[in-house]
Residue, then its C-alpha position, 0 to 999 in steps of 0.5 A: x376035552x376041548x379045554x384040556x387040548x388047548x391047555x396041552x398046546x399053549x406054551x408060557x407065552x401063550x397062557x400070558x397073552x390069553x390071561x391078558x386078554x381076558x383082563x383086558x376084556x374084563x376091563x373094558x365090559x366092567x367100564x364099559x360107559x353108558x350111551x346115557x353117561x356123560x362123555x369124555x376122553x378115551x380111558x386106557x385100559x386099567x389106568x384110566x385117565x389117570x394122566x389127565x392133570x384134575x386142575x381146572x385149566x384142564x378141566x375148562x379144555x374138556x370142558x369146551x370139547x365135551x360140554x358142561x357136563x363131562x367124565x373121567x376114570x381114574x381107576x375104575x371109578x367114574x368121576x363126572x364134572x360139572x362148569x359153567x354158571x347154569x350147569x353148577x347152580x342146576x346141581x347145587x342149588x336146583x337138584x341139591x338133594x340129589x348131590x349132597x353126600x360125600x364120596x369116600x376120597x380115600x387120600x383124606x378118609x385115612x384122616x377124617x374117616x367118614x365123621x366130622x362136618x366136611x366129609x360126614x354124610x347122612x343122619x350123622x352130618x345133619x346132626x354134626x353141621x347143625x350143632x356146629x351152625x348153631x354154636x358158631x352162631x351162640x360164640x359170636x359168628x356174625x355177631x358183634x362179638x366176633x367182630x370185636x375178635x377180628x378188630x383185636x386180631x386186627x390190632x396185632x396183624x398191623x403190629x406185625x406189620x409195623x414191626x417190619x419198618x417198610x422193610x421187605x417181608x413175607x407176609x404169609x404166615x403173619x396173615x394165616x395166624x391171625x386169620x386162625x386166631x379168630x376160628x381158634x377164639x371160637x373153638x378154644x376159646x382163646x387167640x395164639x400168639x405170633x411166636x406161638x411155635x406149635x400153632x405156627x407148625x399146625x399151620x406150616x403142616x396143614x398149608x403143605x398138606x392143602x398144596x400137596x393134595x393137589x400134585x398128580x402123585x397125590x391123586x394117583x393115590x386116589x385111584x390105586x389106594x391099595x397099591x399107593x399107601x405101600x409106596x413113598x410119595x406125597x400122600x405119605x407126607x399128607x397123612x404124616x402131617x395130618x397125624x400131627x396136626x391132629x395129636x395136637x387137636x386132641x391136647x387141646x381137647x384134652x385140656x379142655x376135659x380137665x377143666x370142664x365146667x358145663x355150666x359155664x362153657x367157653x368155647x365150642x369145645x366145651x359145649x360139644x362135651x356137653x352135646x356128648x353127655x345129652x347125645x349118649x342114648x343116640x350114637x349114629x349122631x356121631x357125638x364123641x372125642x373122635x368126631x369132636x377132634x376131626x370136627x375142630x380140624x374141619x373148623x380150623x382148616x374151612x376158617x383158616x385156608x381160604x380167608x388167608x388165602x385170599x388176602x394173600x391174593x388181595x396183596x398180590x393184586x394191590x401190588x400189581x394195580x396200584x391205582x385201584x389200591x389207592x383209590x381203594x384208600x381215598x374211599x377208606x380215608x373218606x368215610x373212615x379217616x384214620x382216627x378209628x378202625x373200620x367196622x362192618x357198619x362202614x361195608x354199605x358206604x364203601x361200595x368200590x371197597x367191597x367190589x375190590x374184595x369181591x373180585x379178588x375172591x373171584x380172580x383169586x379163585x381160592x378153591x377152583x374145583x371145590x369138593x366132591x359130592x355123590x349123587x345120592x339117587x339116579x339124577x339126570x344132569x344136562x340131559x345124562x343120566x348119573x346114576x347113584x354113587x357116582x362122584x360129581x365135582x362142580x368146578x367152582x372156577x368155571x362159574x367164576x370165569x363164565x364168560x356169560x356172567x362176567x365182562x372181562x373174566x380173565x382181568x382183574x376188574x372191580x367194576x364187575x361189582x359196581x353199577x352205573x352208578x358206583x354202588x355195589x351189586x351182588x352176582x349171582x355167578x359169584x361162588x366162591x364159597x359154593x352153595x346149596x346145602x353143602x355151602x360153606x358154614x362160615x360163609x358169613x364170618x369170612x365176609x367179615x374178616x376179609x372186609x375188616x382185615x383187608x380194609x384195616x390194612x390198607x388203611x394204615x399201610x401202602x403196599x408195594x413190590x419190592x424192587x425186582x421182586x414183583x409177585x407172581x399173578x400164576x399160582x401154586x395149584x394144590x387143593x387150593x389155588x394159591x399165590x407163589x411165596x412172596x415179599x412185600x414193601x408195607x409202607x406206614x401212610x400218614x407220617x406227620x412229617x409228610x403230612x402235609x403233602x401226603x393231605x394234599x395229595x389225597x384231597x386231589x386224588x380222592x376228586x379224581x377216584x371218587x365214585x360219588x356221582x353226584x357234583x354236589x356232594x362231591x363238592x361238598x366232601x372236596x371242602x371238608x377235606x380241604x378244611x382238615x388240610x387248612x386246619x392242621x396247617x394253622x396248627x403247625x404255624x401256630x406252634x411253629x409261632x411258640x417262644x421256649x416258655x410258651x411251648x413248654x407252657x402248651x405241652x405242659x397243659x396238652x399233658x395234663x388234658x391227655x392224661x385227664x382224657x387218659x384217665x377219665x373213668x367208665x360210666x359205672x367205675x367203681x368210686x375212689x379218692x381223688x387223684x392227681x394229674x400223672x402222679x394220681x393217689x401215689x402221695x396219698x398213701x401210707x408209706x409204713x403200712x399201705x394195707x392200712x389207708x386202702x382198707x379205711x378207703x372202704x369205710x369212705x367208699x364201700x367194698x369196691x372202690x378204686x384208687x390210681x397210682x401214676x398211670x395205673x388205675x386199680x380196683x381194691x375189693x374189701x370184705x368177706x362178702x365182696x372178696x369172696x364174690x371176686x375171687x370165688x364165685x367169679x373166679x374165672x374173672x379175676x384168675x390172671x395175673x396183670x402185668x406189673x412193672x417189677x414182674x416184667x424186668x424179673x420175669x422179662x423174656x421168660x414165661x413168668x414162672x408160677x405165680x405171675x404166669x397166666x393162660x394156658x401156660x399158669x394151668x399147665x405149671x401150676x397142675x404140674x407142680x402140684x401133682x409132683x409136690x403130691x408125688x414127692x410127699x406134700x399131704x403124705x405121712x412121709x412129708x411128715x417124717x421130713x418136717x418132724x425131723x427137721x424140728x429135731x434139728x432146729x431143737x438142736x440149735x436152740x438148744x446151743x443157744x443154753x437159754x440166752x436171748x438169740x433171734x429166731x427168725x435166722x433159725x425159722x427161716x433156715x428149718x422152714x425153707x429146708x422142707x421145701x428144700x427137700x421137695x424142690x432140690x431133694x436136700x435140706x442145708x445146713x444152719x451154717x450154709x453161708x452161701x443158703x443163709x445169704x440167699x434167704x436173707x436175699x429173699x427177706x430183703x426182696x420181699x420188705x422192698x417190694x411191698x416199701x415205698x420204693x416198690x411202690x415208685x417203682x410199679x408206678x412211674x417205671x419208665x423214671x425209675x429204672x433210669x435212677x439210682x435207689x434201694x429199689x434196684x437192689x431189688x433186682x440185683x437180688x432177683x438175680x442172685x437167687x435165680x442164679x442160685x437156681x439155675x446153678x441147681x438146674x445144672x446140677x441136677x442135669x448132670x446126675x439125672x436118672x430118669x428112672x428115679x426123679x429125686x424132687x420137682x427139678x428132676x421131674x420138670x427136667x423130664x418134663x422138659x424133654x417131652x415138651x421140646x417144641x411146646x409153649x407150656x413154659x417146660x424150659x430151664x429158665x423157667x424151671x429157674x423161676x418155678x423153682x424161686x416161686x416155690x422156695x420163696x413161697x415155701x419159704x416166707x410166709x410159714x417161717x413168719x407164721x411161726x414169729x407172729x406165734x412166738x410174739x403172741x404167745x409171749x405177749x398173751x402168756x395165760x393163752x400160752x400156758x393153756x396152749x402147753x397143758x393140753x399137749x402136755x395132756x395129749x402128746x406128753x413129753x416122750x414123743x413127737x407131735x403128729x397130724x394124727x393129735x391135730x383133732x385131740x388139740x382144739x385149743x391149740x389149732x384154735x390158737x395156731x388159726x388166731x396167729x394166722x389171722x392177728x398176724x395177717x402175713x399176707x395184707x393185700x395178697x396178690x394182683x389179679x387182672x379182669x380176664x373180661x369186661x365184668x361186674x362187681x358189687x355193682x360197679x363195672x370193672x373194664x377186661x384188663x383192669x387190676x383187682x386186689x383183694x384186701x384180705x386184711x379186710x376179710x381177717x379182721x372184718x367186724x361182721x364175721x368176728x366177735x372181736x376182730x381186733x383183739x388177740x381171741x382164740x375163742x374166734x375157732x372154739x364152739x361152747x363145747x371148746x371144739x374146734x369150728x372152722x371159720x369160712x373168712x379165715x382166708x389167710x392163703x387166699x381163695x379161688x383158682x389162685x389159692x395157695x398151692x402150698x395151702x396143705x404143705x403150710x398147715x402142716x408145718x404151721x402145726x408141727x413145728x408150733x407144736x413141736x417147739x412149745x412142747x420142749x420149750x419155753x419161751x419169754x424175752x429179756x426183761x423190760x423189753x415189749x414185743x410189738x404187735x405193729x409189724x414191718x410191711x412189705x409184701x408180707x408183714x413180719x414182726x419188728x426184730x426180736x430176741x427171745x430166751x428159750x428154756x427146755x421144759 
């Protein structure tokens, strides 16, 4: 009765003041704080403190007018905070257990999802750290390994900086790539390039997604998730960013899937895969492609952010305090010089050095709040009772600004690290990397990069501001503290035309820094660099002394020492004739068929021997045995492709087309080409539709020729270049196509110049060459017309495309194309261009000249010929075409078709590979970097794996029953990962078009002529030009 009065006289406006009351009260009884909870501002009612700015300035005022331990609301939820040295370390290290899980943040759990290292609690985030602390460890974290990673990197940051000639320049993204590619070599197993489009915007995305999660309506999302996620603002950029960054973490995934090898892994990734099949019987442990993808993003993010961060900062602070830069230099010069890098072996000799670093990681105060915990049970802290689940932050920056532990907290002051007597000491207040067991995981290996990065620059440059551009010591106050974009002078030290001053200089400067306490030894290293400073001056007097000829006489013996000192061989290097100064084994080579003089090599120097051609040195392998061992069962080893000289004029600016490509961009091509081929016929009944008819039409013109001598290899080449035509181009052309005819005539004289004398001269004193006039330039105005030829194509193709139909591999890379805009996997027109060319002379060449080998041998051997006739005769007859179905009923003629191959040796010394790796062979060292070339000559014709190797046998392929046997040396396509990828398409075609010719024809040449069996070498080995009669059986 009560209530239904007070509803009868309560207006609209009435109810709404009761409603909100009650809220009201509800509110303030829900969120009522305990006398025992630590204090803290007054919460408005509903929103909290959601106005108050969770920075650490802000927190450091609460911090004083609370105390150490203090609260907030955001929301409904309590969030408590923790400053100051005693307080932090009391969580962290003295009560860890009780403050070790993660809350969820719902800005970041969209994302991360409660899995992976950073954000992962319980059972799962044992588990996952553990495995990632381990496999860090097993890929080189802390070992000389990943130094050797960072002092590679190193090499390349300084480049980026050299290339920037003292001139003003940003030098943030240049620092976090190279930073990145040392977490990327440990994950992916590889570095990315400067240029590298994608891992730039990873990074572009992840830094805005770092300084964003910082801003006030980012954290207002924290509060009101439910509410923000529907609203617009920086959140929505945060997780937009994120998406991208992790689609491309899951390509990377992807890729490593495809490629799996468990028992040889790589890289995290791989070994991660390898955890998921063992780990399949316990799924809390998180083990799978999910996890894995936000694992590698915790990685990438922890390995990344922080180190680069802080030498962004350590620029900032070399700029602003130029005496403690070159202070910093004259220990570097001192103990280190300026003949090698530094390495982690020179940190305990360079004390002020690491002081430096150790406080700009303090001033720099990378990340100020760091992340939150949970506390796992009901704790007591600072006398006030957490209770479970409450979400703590320990403000990280209030440790390294505690004005208890530091002398001058808020000034940049490198002796905080220093004792008195200049050596280094560690501080206990000093955490920039947190602690306890939610300390950072790669503690150790950021120590590394910050001391060899940081001292490798400021070994080789001089910082300054440009003027009227002095940095910012504020910062940008995202989730990281980081310095405002700025640019930088980068002066090269050390020119030689300043040298004397610039020694001078140092000598005097180093007196005056220098920590040594000692007078004596500081004496002592005075005179020894007062000696350098005399010597190079007696040097230059000396030379500055020289008549004309007596100069060039010193220069002329300084080259001939440089390049034996160059040139000198590795302990354990593979033996070889020997050479000559700058010119090396180059004259010693055959010039008619260099095949020949590498494989009598062998019989002087074993099966791995090397030889040097101007200034590059190259290791030939010979043999079944030791081929197979190289580019078999060391496969991953010797899989790239070296950089010729001829490769990088043709291929220059590009991203070397099929063949000459390597790394990520070869893989990506390479399977591109080879599922397209397949989808287009290659190895299907269809592709055999396409070659027998083109037979028909080459039976058509010899036909025209009415049993007069006519060269054949114009007709071949045309009827073989017309299958991979169909496939590339989606059209055969015309015997009479004289715009075709003059590009395959490009492509033989292309192929004989390569592999001539001139090729030769060329890829060995390129410098010279490209300045002077000869044959071999017509190499590279031949290139030019055939990739013209090419990309006329490409347009052609562009503007009558249906994506709904590709006709062949030009529509389909086109297509391709569009999906990979923004991607370094080589999907562009130029190189479908090269791709294209590398199809056509590969599909092209080495068949057409199978087939002219065939018809000289098979004149010059007419018993085998005749024997080769019957049995098709016998099996197919005269009335229908050949098929690959008749293939196993011919034993004889796959037998004499497989002989041809191997007398014929089309390809002699195959193609280049280069060591991917510091590598054994044969028991020799092979250096990373170094060219290998398979001699296949050597395994066609080796004594040990076939009867007669130098004669003209089919019975190599027959067993006594006359069937058919294959043969495990007969390599005439190669082996291993670099295999011909037309290997399927070329034994088809070998076989039809044989067959198809001997079944209608026969052949013989005019009278008193002999064929020769010699040849004519280049890249392939052709035989010397012939004429043949053809008379229709």
């Amino acid at each position: 009765m009560i209530f239904q009065a007070l509803f009868d006289c309560m207006d609209f406006t009435g109810w709404l003041l009761f409603s909100s009351a009650v809220l009201l009260l509800t509110n303030v009884v829900r969120n009522w704080r305990p006398h025992s909870f630590p204090p803290g501002p007054l919460a408005l009612p509903f929103l909290g403190n959601i106005f108050t700015r969770l920075d650490f300035k802000t927190m450091d005022k609460l911090a004083q007018e609370y105390g150490p331990v203090f609260s907030l609301r955001k929301g409904n939820e309590r969030l408590v905070f923790i400053s100051g040295h005693k307080m932090v370390k009391e969580a962290l290290v003295n009560q860890l257990d009780s403050f070790v899980d993660r809350p969820i943040v719902p800005l970041f759990h969209e994302t991360f999802k409660g899995i992976g290292i950073a954000l992962s609690n319980g059972y799962l985030w044992k588990q996952q750290r553990k495995f990632a602390s381990t496999h860090l460890r097993y890929f080189g974290e802390g070992q000389r390994s990943l130094e050797k990673y960072i002092e590679v990197e190193t090499n390349f940051l300084c480049e980026a900086f050299k290339e920037e000639q003292g001139g003003p320049f940003n030098p943030h993204y240049i620092i976090t790539t190279t930073v990145g590619n040392i977490i990327s070599s440990v994950l992916f197993g590889h570095r990315f390039e400067y240029s590298d489009r994608s891992f730039r915007k990873v990074l572009e995305l992840d830094n805005e997604a770092v300084v964003l999660a910082g801003s006030p309506l980012a954290q207002l999302y924290d509060a009101f998730p439910g509410l923000m996620k529907h609203l617009p603002g920086p959140h929505q950029t945060i997780h937009k960013n994120y998406k991208e960054i992790l689609a491309f973490l899951k390509k990377q995934v992807e890729q490593h899937q495809e490629e799996w090898n468990p028992e040889d892994p790589r890289d995290y990734i791989d070994v991660y895969m390898a955890e998921m099949e063992k780990k399949k019987k316990d799924p809390q442990a998180g083990f799978n492609i999910e996890t894995l993808v936000v694992c590698t993003l915790d990685l990438i993010e922890a390995g990344t952010e922080s180190s680069a961060t802080t030498l962004r900062w350590a620029l900032v602070y070399m700029i602003h305090y130029p005496e403690i830069q070159e202070k910093v230099q004259a220990e570097i010069d001192r103990v280190i010089g300026q003949s090698r890098q530094p390495t982690v072996a020179d940190r305990p000799n360079m004390p002020y050095t690491d002081a430096v670093i150790h406080e700009t990681q303090r001033m720099g105060n990378i990340v100020p709040m760091g992340f939150p915990k949970m506390a796992s049970k009901d704790s007591t802290l600072g006398g006030y009772l957490i209770p479970k689940g409450t979400s703590i932050t320990t403000i990280l920056a209030s440790v390294l600004f505690d004005k208890n532990e530091w002398a001058t907290p808020d000034i940049f002051n490198p002796e905080h690290f220093l004792d008195s007597e200049g050596q280094f000491r560690r501080r206990e207040a000093f955490l920039p990397f947190s602690a306890g067991k939610r300390g950072c995981m790669g503690e150790h290996l950021a120590r590394m990069e910050l001391f060899l990065f940081f001292t490798s620059l400021l070994q080789r440059f001089a910082f300054s501001p440009v003027p009227g551009e002095m940095p910012s010591l504020e910062a940008v106050i995202g989730f990281t503290y980081s310095p405002e974009e700025f640019r930088v002078l980068a002066e090269p030290r050390f020119h030689f035309h300043k040298d004397f001053r610039a020694k001078s200089k140092l000598v005097f400067k180093w007196y005056m820094y220098s920590n040594v306490s000692s007078m004596k030894c500081r004496v002592k290293s005075f005179l020894l660099l007062l000696v350098e400073l005399s010597l190079t001056m007696w040097l230059h007097d000396l030379l500055l002394g020289f008549d004309l000829k007596g100069l060039f006489l010193c220069i002329f013996i300084f080259i001939i020492i440089a390049d034996f000192l160059k040139n000198r061989n590795p302990p354990n290097y593979p033996p070889g004739p020997l050479s000559l100064p700058l010119v090396g084994n180059f004259f010693s080579v055959e010039r008619k068929h260099p095949y020949i003089y590498f494989t009598k090599l062998a019989d002087v120097y074993g099966n791995v021997f090397s030889i040097r051609l101007g200034d590059e040195k190259m290791v030939f392998v010979s043999g079944y045995k030791m081929v197979k061992e190289a580019i078999v069962t060391q496969a991953d080893n010797f899989v790239d492709r070296p950089h010729t000289a001829i490769a990088e004029r043709v291929y220059s600016g590009r991203t070397g087309g099929l063949f000459m490509s390597n790394g990520e961009i070869w893989k990506r091509q390479r399977r591109f080409a080879l599922s397209t081929l397949r989808s287009f016929g290659v190895g299907k009944s269809t592709m055999e539709q396409s070659i027998c008819e083109e037979i028909r039409h080459l039976q058509e013109e010899i036909e025209k020729e009415k049993g007069e001598p006519f060269n054949p290899a114009d007709l071949f080449n045309n009827a073989v270049s017309n299958i991979i035509c169909q496939l590339v181009m989606g059209k055969r052309f015309d015997y009479s196509d004289h715009n075709f005819q003059t590009m395959l005539k490009y492509l033989y004289e292309i192929l004989r110049l390569q592999g001539s004398v001139w090729g030769m001269l060329y890829e060995s004193f390129p410098g010279v060459m490209k300045h002077l006039p000869g044959p071999h330039n017509t190499i590279f105005s031949h290139y030019d017309v055939v990739l013209d030829f090419m990309s006329k194509e490409v347009k052609s193709h562009k503007k009558d495309l249906d994506h709904s139909n590709p006709r062949d591999y030009i529509d389909a890379f086109i297509i391709e194309m569009e999906n990979h805009n923004e991607s370094d996997l080589g999907f562009t027109e130029s190189n479908l261009a090269l791709n294209s060319m590398d199809l056509f002379l590969a599909g092209s060449e080495t068949t057409s000249t199978s087939v002219l080998w065939a018809l000289v041998f098979l004149i010059k051997y007419p018993d085998v010929n005749d024997k080769v006739q019957a049995e098709i005769d016998g099996v197919i007859g005269q009335t229908r075409q050949p098929s690959m179905a008749d293939r196993p009923n011919l034993p004889y003629t796959d037998a004499v078709l497989h002989e041809i191959q191997r007398m014929g040796n089309i390809v002699p010394l195959n193609g280049l590979r280069m060591a991917a790796k510091d590598t054994m062979l044969g028991g020799y060292f092979i250096p990373k970097g170094t060219s290998l070339m398979p001699n296949l000559t050597s395994v066609l014709f080796d004594k040990t794996e076939w009867e007669t190797p130098d004669s003209f046998n089919p019975g190599h392929f027959l067993d006594a029953e006359g069937k058919f046997v294959k043969k495990e040396a007969f390599l005439p396509f190669s082996a291993g990962k670099r295999v011909c990828p037309g290997e399927g398409l070329a034994r088809m075609e070998l076989f039809l078009f044989l067959v198809g010719l001997l079944q209608k024809f026969s052949f013989s040449v005019p009278d008193g002529v002999e064929l020769s069996t010699e040849g004519v070498t280049g890249v392939t080995r052709v035989p010397h030009p012939f004429k043949v009669h053809a008379k229709a059986r």
